[in-house]
Steps between C-alpha positions, in 0.01 A plus 500: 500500500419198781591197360199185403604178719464185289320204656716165550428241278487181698753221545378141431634245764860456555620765240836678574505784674768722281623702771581129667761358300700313744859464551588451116308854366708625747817407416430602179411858576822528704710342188322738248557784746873411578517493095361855439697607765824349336437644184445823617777548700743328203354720187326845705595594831739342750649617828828614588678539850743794468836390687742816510449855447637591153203656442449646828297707614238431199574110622629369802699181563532344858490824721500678805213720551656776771288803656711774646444553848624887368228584305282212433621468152425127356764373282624157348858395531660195259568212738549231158906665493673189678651732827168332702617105425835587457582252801889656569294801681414464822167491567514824795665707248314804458345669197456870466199654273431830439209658451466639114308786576857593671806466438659146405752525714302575799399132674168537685442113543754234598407141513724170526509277182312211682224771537500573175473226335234375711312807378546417098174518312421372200513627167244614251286261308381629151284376211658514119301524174661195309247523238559927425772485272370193255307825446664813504873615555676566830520869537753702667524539872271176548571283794546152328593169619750280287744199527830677546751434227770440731350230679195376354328279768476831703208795449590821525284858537587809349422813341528526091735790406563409153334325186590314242683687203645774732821665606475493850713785727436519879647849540472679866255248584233562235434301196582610119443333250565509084441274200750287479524422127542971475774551709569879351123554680534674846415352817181553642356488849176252612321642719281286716099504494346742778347153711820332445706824658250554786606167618855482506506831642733409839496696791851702587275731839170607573414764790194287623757249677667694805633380801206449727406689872534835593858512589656310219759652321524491145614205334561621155450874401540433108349867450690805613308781581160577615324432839246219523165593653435451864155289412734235268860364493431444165411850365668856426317815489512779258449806791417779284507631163826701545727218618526202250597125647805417350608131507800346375603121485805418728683245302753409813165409711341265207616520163323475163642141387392158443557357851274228540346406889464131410840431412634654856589166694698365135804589375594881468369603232579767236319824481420734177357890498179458337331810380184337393280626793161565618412797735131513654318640750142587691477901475218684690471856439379729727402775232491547169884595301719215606789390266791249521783463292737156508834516325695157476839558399686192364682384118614846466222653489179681716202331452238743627120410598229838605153525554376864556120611452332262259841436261730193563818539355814272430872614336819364461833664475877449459715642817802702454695664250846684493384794636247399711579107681091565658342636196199297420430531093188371463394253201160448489167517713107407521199574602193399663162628695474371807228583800707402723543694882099621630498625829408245746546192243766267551700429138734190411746620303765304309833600345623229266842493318573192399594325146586816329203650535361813813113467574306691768212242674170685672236245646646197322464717164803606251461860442831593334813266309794559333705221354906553402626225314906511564685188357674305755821672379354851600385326797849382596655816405254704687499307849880384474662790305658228285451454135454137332810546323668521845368179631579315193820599526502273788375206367310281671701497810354786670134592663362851354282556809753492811833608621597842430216541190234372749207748465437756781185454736191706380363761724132650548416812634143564534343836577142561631318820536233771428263423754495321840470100433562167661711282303418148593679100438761679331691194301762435196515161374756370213472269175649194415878532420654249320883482625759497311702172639723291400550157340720356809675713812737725331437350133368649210164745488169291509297426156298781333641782790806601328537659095747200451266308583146551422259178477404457123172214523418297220123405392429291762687657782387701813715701759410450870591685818361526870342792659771449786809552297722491707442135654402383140614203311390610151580554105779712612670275642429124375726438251449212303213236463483191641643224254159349491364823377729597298490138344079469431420900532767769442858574608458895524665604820330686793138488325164296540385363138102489500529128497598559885220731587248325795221803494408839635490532875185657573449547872557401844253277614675377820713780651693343812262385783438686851572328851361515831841645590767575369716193522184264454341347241340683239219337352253855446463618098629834499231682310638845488824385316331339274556697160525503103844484378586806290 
């Protein structure tokens, strides 16, 4: 509906203009706005500048951002770790990075320290909710901001693992969790929210990043088996319907653990099997009657993923007994239609084991689960062989997770057939793994990650712990609370009280800037990294 324009009444003589205040109106309109703006940054939102990369990749601290020259795969790398302004090292010495979609001991770019450190970008800048939880409680696996105990005058950023009246036990690097006033009840895993797992999902390869030109040789063949397709480096082809594609995952090339890219130019850093994996791919078939099976082998037991016709099917079963060290006895199975594989119709498919639970993925859509709820004493038993009683025996003085007990590398082997097909950006990703350190070099096994030593939180107390484990300073591993703290707030070791909690980070507003070149200054938004924090 057009809008009626009003006529103007008339001004007498030397009346005020009101959009004509003069100097004072507006110093008052920048005094009320600097106000507002105060308040609202002190009681709603307020922005953070992430410095290192505990929480890496989700966050990043002062980085690197490197492209391989290999195969054009874009990756961050920490440069906050004090080797680039450590000033004992001479500025020519060299630096090797790898590329991750290869193997991390194979360099493919070598740069001088003065180089790289002229190249150090920023890190992230987020917003927080300060106002969320005057509302409503912190939930598990939210990415909070809070005054750490240990040293109040500092912020820190991490991920909540474990709330208030809880038995916390980090146990091969997923979270369990029991009441802590019932200590006869079992265990029990917590799983994270789909949104929350699609994002920490971390890339271990992906097909779609080969070594570039014609001639190039392979950097990284992670898959055995198979030949790719003359018409992409990045695809295999199912030839007929009598010869399946068999693929199997070549541990000494890349193996399944939680090596992280962005901690490669810091200290060495310690490496875990994790099981908790994602498999995925593009599949095109040709005609109608394709099938693929994945098994994942790992804990003990074969964890087995099939989708043939219009059924999707998951099982789980123990390897081995004393007749038969290979026998697979099967425990339990499901179910679920699927219309996956036309002819001519390219399908995403998605095997997910992760948090004690198998799911098949078609289009972005959950067709089949089955959950197995172990106790973290099964789960030790099963992917160390040892029993709890065993490591107790022990004390406290020994790490259930490495030397001799350390679990075995999983394997996948991953069989395509029934029909000729292109299988396309062929990919496995991992979860977060929460590492089982320790409190000091050679001391005692970090809080909540040993069964001497499970985290027990009071009312008021929340467990915290980085996405990037292994380069994180966390509940784990604080100890106790700063005497100011522990004077006005609480003395609980290695927790945050609520008193201490800053807000909810809720997304990156400011990723790190783009430059003209490389070494320049950066002064362009970077749009595309711009992202809600899950």
């Amino acid at each position: 509906m057009p809008t009626q324009d009003h006529p103007k009444s008339p001004r007498s003589e030397g009346e005020a203009d009101p959009s004509d205040g003069g100097v004072p109106d507006t110093l008052i309109a920048l005094i009320t706005a600097f106000v507002i703006a105060m308040a609202f940054r002190g009681f709603v939102v307020e922005g953070f500048v992430i410095p290192t990369g505990s929480m890496a990749p989700t966050l990043l601290g002062d980085h690197l951002r490197i492209t391989s020259p290999e195969t054009g795969y874009d990756f961050a790398v920490d440069a906050s770790d004090r080797t680039l302004d450590d000033v004992s090292i001479d500025p020519r010495h060299v630096f090797s990075i790898a590329d991750p979609m290869g193997r991390p001991e194979d360099a493919v770019i070598r740069r001088t320290r003065d180089a790289l450190s002229r190249s150090v970008r920023p890190g992230d800048r987020v917003l927080v909710h300060k106002w969320l939880y005057t509302f409503t409680d912190p939930g598990r696996y939210d990415v909070i901001v809070f005054k750490n105990p240990t040293r109040p005058h500092e912020n820190y950023i991490k991920r909540l693992v474990g709330l208030p009246g809880e038995e916390l036990w980090l146990a091969d690097g997923d979270v369990f969790t029991r009441r802590a006033d019932q200590p006869q009840e079992p265990f029990r895993i917590q799983r994270k929210p789909v949104h929350v797992q699609r994002a920490v999902w971390q890339p271990v390869h992906d097909s779609s990043y080969r070594p570039s030109g014609a001639d190039a040789e392979p950097l990284d063949e992670a898959w055995i088996g198979g030949a790719r397709t003359e018409s992409g480096r990045d695809a295999w082809r199912v030839e007929s319907s009598g010869r399946p594609l068999l693929l199997e995952w070549d541990n000494r090339r890349r193996a399944l653990d939680d090596w992280n890219a962005y901690n490669m130019l810091g200290r060495r850093q310690q490496v875990f099997p994790v099981s908790d994996l994602r498999v995925r791919a593009a599949i095109e078939p040709e005609t109608a009657g394709f099938q693929t099976s994945l098994h994942l082998t790992a804990r003990g037991h074969r964890f087995a993923f099939s989708i043939a016709g219009s059924t999707a099917t998951v099982r789980y079963g123990l390897i081995g007994d004393e007749d038969n060290p290979s026998a697979v006895h099967w425990i339990d199975s499901r179910g679920g239609a699927t219309t996956a594989f036309r002819p001519g119709r390219t399908t995403e498919v998605e095997f997910w084991h992760v948090d004690q639970a198998m799911s098949i993925w078609i289009d972005g859509r959950e067709v089949v689960r089955l959950e197995y709820d172990w106790t973290p004493e099964e789960r030790l038993r099963h992917a160390t062989g040892r029993s709890v009683e065993e490591v107790l025996e022990r004390g406290r003085s020994g790490n259930p997770w490495v030397g001799e007990y350390r679990p075995s590398s999983p394997t996948l082997q991953w069989s395509l057939e029934g029909a000729p097909a292109v299988i396309h950006r062929a990919a496995v990703d991992r979860d977060l793994y929460y590492q089982p350190a320790t409190l000091y070099t050679g001391g005692p096994p970090a809080m909540a990650t040993h069964p001497k030593a499970t985290a027990v939180l009071g009312p008021d107390h929340f467990f915290m712990c980085g996405d990037n484990s292994a380069a994180s300073h966390d509940s784990r591993k604080w100890g106790d609370p700063d005497d100011l703290v522990a004077e006005q707030i609480d003395e609980a070791p290695y927790v945050v009280h609520r008193r201490l909690l800053v807000g909810r980070a809720w997304c990156v507003y400011f990723p790190a800037p783009l430059g003209l070149s490389e070494e320049g200054s950066r002064f362009i938004p970077d749009f595309g990294r711009m992202r809600l924090i899950r």
